[in-house]
C-alpha positions in Angstrom: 87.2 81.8 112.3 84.7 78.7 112.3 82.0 78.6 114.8 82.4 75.7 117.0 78.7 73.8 117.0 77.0 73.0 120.3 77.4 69.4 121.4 74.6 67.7 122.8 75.2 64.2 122.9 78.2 65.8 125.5 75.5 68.1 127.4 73.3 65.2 127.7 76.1 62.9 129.0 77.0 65.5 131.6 73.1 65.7 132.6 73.0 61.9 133.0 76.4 61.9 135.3 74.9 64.1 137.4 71.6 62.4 137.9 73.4 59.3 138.9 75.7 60.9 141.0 72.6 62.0 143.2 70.8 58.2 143.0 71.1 56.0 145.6 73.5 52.9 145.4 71.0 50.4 144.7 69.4 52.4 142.0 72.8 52.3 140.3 74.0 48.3 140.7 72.2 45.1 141.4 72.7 44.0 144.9 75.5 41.4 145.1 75.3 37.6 146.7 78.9 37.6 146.3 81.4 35.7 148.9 84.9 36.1 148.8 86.5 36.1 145.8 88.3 32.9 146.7 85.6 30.6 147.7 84.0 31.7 144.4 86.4 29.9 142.3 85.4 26.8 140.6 87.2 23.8 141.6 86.4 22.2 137.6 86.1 23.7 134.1 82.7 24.4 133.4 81.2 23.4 130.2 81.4 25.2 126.8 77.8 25.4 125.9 75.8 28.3 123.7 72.3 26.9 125.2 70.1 27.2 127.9 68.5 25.2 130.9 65.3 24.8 131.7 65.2 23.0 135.6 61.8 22.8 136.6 60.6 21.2 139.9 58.1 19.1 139.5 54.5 19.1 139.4 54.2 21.3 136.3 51.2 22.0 135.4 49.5 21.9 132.0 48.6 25.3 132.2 51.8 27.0 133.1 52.2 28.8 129.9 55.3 30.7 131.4 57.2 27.4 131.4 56.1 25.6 128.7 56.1 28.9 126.1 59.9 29.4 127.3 61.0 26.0 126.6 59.4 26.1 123.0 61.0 29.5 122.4 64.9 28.8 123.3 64.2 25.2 121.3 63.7 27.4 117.6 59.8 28.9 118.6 56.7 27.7 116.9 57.3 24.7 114.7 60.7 23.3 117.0 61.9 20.1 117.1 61.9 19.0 121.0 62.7 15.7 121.7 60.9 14.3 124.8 62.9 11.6 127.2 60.6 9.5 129.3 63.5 7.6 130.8 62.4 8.8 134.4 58.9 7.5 134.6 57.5 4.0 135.8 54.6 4.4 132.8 57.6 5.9 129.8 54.2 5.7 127.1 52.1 7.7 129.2 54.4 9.8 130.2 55.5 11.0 126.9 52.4 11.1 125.4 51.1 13.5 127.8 54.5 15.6 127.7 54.2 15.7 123.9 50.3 16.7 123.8 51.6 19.8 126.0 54.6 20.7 124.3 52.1 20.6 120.9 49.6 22.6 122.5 52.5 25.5 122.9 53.8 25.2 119.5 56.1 22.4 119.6 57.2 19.6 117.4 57.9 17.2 119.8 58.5 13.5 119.4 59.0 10.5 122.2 62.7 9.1 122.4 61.9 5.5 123.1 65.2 5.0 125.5 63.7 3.9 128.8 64.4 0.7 131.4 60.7 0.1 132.0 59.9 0.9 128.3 57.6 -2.7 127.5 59.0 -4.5 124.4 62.4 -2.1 123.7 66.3 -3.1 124.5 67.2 0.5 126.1 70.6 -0.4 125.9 70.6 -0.7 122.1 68.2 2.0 121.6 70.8 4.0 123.7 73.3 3.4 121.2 71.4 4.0 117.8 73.1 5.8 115.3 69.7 7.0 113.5 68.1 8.3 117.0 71.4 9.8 118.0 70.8 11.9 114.5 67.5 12.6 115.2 67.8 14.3 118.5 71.1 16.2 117.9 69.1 18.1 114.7 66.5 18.8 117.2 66.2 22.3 118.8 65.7 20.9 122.5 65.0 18.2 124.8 62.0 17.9 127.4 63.6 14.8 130.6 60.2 13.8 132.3 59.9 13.0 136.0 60.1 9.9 138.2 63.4 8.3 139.3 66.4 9.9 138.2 68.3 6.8 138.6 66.1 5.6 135.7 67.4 8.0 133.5 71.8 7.7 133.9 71.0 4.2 134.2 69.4 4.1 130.5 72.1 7.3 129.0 75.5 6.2 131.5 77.4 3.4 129.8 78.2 0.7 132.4 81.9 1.8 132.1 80.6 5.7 132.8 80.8 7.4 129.4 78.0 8.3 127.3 75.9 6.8 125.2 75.1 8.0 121.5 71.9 9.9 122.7 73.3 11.4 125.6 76.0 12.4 123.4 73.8 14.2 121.5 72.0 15.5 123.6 75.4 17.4 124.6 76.3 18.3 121.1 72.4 19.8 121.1 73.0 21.9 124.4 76.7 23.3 123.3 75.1 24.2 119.8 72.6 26.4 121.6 69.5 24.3 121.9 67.5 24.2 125.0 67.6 21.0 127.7 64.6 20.9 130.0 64.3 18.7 132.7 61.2 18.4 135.5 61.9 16.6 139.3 63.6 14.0 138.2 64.4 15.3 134.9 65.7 18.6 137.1 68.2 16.4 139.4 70.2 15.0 136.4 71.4 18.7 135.6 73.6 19.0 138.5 77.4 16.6 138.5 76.3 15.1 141.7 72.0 14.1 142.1 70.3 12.5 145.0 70.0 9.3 144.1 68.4 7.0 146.5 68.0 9.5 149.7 66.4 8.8 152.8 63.8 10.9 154.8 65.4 14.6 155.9 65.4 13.9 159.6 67.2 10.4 158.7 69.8 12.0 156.7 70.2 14.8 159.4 70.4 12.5 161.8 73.2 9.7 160.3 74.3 11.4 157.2 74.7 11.3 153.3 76.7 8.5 152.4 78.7 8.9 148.5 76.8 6.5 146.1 73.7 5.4 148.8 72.0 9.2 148.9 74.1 10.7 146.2 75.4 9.6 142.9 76.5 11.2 140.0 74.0 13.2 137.5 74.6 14.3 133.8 76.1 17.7 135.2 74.6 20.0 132.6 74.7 22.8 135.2 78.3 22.2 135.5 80.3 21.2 138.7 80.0 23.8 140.5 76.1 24.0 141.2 73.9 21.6 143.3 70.2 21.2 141.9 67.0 20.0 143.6 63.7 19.9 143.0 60.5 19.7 144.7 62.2 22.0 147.2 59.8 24.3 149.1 56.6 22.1 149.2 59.0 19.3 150.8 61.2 21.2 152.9 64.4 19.5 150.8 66.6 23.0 151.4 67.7 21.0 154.8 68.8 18.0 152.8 70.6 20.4 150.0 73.3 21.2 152.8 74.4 18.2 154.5 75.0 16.9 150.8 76.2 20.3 149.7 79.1 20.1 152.1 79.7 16.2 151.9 80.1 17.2 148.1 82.1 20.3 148.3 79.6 22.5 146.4 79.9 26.2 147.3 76.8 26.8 145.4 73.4 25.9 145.4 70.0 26.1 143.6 66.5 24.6 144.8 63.5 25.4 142.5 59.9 24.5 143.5 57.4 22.6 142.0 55.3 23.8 139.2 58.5 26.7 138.9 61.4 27.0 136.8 65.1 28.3 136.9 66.0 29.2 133.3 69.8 29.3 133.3 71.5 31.0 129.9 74.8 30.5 128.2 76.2 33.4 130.1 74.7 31.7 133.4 72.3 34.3 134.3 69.4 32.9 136.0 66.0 33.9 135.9 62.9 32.6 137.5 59.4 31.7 136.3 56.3 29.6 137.0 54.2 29.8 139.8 56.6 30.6 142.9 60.5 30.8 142.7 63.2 28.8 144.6 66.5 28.7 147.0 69.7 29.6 146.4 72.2 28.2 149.2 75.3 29.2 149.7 77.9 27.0 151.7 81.7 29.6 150.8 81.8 30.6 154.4 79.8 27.5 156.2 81.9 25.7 159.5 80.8 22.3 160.0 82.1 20.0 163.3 82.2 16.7 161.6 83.8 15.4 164.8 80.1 15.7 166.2 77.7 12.3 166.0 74.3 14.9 164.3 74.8 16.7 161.5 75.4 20.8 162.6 76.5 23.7 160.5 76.9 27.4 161.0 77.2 30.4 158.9 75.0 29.2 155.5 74.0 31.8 153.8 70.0 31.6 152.1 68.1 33.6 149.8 65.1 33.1 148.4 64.3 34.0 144.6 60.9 34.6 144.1 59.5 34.7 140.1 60.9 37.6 138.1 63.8 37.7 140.1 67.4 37.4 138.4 70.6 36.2 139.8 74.5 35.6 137.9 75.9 33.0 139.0 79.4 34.1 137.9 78.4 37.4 139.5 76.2 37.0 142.2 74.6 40.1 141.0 70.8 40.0 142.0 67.7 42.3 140.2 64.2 41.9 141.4 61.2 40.9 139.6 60.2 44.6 137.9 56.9 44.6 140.5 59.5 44.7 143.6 61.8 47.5 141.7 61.2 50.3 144.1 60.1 47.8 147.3 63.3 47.8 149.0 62.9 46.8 152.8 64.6 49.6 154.5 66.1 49.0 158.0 63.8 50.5 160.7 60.9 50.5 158.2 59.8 46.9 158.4 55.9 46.2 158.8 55.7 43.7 161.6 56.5 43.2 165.2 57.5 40.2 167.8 59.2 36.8 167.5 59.7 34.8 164.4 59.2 31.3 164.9 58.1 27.9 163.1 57.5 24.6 165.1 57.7 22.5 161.4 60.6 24.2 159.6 60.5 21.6 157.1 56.6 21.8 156.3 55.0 23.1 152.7 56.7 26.7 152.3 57.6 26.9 155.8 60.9 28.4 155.5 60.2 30.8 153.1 57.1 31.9 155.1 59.8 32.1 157.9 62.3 34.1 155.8 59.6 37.0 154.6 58.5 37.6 158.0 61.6 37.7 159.0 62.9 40.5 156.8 60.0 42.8 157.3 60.1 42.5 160.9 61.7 44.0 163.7 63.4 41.0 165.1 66.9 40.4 164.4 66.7 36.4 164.0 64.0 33.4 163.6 63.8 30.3 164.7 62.2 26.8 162.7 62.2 23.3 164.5 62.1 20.3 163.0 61.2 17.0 164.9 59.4 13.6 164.1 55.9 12.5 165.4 55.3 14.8 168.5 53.1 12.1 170.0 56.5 9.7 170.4 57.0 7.7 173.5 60.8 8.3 173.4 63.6 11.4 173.8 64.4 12.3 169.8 66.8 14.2 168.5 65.5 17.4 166.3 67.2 20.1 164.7 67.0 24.0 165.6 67.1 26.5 162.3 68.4 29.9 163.2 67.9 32.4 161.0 69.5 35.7 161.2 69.8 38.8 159.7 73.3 40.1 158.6 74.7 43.6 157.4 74.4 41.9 154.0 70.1 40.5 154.5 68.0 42.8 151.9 64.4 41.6 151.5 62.0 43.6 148.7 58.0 43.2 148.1 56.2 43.5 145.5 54.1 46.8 144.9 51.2 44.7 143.5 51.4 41.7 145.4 52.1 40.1 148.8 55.4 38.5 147.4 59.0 39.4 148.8 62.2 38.0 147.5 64.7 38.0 150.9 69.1 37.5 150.3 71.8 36.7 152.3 70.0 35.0 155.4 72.6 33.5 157.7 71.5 30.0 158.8 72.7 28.2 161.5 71.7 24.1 162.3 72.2 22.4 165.0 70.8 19.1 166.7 68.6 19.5 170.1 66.9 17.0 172.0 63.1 17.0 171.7 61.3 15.2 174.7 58.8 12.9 174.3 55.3 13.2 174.1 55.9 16.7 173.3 52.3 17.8 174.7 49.5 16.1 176.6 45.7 16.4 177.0 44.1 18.5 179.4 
């Protein structure tokens, strides 16, 4: 009789079983940011595109090689072809001439696309529509949208009757080939369907609302329909304007990147973040808002902050943490600090995420922010109270190198309060 041969790849498959059966569960999946399945669902088809986004927001600086590097390696890598759109800016010239020397000091081939309203001595409209330009940037291997006023830029690629213009056209044909479309603060609001457009102060908007085609108007929707972009977000507080125009939109789903930060978003719509901090993701699929009420209020948002390194799918909502924060898991009954969580200028530089990290690794089940106009005032206001609180589903991890945390599935709760006036007095 033959000998039957010992099997490792089998013994070593049983080995690994075994181990895994003994890990705990978060060793073993990603933690999920997933609602019900239902609310999930987008309401549109989503675009058929092999490429990848860049949304950057704002204030990039020169020497962000993490950004500028990634863009130049999903455009082709040393040598690419990246087409630079100064339609945003007030100074177009300037602006892509100092975009260009950037994206050439990283490699780049990169070349100024002169369509742009306040571009001196060009027709936009007919540059717009140029069969020989159109060529030019559909052969490239990506596309750098500079900042400013997004209006700028639909304005110069949007044909009056709403359809696109030969460069915006192919621009699209670059993206679904696989090329690369980066976009900073203004350049970053366009990738969303809908884009702030000519918004108000936060308090204002809080206060009144977001009117359809005032504060909001419709982007290029690279993203596709079912995410909300903005930019600038934790240096100006904007997460409490993302809501309000979140709901008025009927987006389930939304992303806020900081400045001098990038989400890069992939064909299979994993997101990863990079730069110099990270950025919100909002989450609206089980939020109750009264609209019969005069101020704008909202319960049950659910906030998570991404910091760099950090992953999340949007189809999924599967989350992995920056490799530094692998084994930092916040356990329950293990956090580091003690007493009340509170902020008396929710919307200041990084306030909420300050708010959310202290939060997580403390002891205190919930936190609350304020947000209010100019405390010296002569009259009653109305403000807004932030609640923060945690929920069977709130994980928060820290880096082992670093004071850095990234912090999921906050509930947030809004709602208006009346602030007296002056708020304090001298002694």
């Amino acid at each position: 009789m033959r000998k039957r041969s010992f099997n490792w790849f089998s013994f070593l498959a049983i080995l690994l079983a075994a181990a895994l059966a003994h890990l705990p569960a978060t060793a073993q999946e990603p933690d999920t940011l997933k609602p019900p399945p239902e609310a999930t669902a987008p309401e549109k088809p989503l675009p058929v595109a092999k490429g990848s986004l860049v949304i950057i927001g704002g204030g990039l600086r020169g020497d962000n090689a993490d950004v500028w590097s990634k863009i130049v390696s999903l455009a082709g890598g040393r040598g690419a072809r990246i087409a630079v759109f100064p339609s945003a800016s007030g100074t177009p010239e300037k602006a892509a001439e100092i975009i260009i020397g950037y994206l050439k000091k990283y490699g780049a081939d990169a070349f100024a696309v002169p369509v742009a309203i306040r571009l001196a001595g060009s027709d936009y409209r007919k540059a717009a529509e140029d069969a020989a330009l159109a060529e030019k940037i559909r052969k490239s291997g990506g596309v750098y949208f500079a900042g400013g006023d997004q209006s700028r830029i639909t304005k110069a690629l949007v044909r009056e009757d709403g359809t696109r213009t030969a460069a915006l056209e192919a621009v699209w044909d670059l993206y679904r080939r696989g090329g690369v479309v980066a976009g900073t603060s203004a350049g970053a609001a366009i990738m969303s369907s809908t884009m702030f457009h000519n918004p108000r102060a936060i308090l204002p908007m809080l206060r009144s609302g977001i009117t359809d085609g005032q504060e909001v108007a419709p982007g290029l929707g690279f993203i596709g329909d079912d995410v909300f972009v903005d930019q600038h977000l934790l240096v100006r507080g904007r997460f409490a304007r993302m809501i309000p125009a979140m709901l008025t939109k009927n987006y389930k789903l939304g992303l806020g990147i900081d400045e001098d930060s990038a989400f890069v978003i992939n064909a299979q719509r994993e997101v990863e973040v990079i730069g110099y901090s990270g950025g919100l993701l909002i989450d609206t699929s089980q939020a109750v808002w009264d609209k019969s009420k005069p101020d704008f209020n909202v319960s049950n948002v659910r906030i998570s902050y991404l910091d760099r390194g950090d992953r999340f799918n949007i189809i999924t909502h599967s989350f992995t943490p920056a490799p530094d924060k692998a084994g930092g898991r916040i356990e329950p009954g293990r956090e580091a600090l003690r007493g009340p969580v509170y902020s008396n200028d929710i919307l200041g530089n990084h306030a909420v995420v300050q708010l959310m990290e202290r939060l997580i690794d403390s002891d205190q089940e919930e936190a609350i922010g304020v947000a209010s106009g100019n405390p010296r005032g002569t009259t009653p206001e109305i403000g807004f109270e932030f609640r923060f609180t945690k929920t069977p589903e709130s994980v928060g991890y820290i880096s082992g190198i670093a004071e850095a945390y990234s912090v999921l599935n906050i509930r947030l709760d809004v709602r208006p309060i009346d602030i007296p006036r002056p708020l304090y007095k001298y002694r």
